[in-house]
C-alpha positions in Angstrom: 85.0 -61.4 49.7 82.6 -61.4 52.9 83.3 -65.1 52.8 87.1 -65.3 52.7 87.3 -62.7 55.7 84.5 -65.1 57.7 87.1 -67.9 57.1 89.9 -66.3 58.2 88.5 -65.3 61.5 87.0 -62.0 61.0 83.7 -61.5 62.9 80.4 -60.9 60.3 79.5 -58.0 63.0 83.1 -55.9 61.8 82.3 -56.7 57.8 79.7 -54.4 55.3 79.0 -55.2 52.2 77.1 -53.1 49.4 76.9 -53.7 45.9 76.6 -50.3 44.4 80.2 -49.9 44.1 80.1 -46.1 44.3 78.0 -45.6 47.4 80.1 -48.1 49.5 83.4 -45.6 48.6 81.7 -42.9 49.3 80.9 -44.3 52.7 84.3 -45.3 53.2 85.9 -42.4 52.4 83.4 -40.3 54.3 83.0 -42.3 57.4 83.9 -41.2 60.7 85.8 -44.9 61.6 89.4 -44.4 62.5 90.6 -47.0 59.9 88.5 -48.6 57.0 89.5 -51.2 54.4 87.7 -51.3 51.0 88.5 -55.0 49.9 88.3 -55.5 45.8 88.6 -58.2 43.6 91.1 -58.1 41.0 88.5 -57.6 38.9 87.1 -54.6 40.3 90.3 -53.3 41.6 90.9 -50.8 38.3 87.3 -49.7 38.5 87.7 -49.2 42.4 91.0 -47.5 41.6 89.0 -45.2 39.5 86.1 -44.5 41.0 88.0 -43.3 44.3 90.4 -41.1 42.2 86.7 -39.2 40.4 85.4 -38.6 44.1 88.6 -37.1 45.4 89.0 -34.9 42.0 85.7 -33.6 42.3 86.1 -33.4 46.0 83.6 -35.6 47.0 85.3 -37.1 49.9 86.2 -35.9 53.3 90.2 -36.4 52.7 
């Protein structure tokens, strides 16, 4: 995904990666930026979806 947003222009500098799946939501969702996107695969996009409704449930994130 880091790849795709290179080629369309985005600066490396603006783009995280992780690959523990978990922590990098966490981070997201707990992060002080005033916007953040979490880019998924479609692959990973019903695990992501899942993941991020466990931590707001349990009320693991800031929102």
């Amino acid at each position: 995904m880091a790849v795709r947003l290179k080629y369309a222009g985005v600066p490396a500098d603006k783009v995280t990666t992780d690959e523990n799946v978990t922590q990098a939501i966490k981070d997201t969702l707990n992060g002080s930026a005033g916007a953040a996107y979490l880019f998924s695969t479609y692959t990973a996009l019903w695990p992501v979806q899942k993941i991020i409704k466990a931590i707001t449930v349990e009320g693991g994130a800031a929102r």
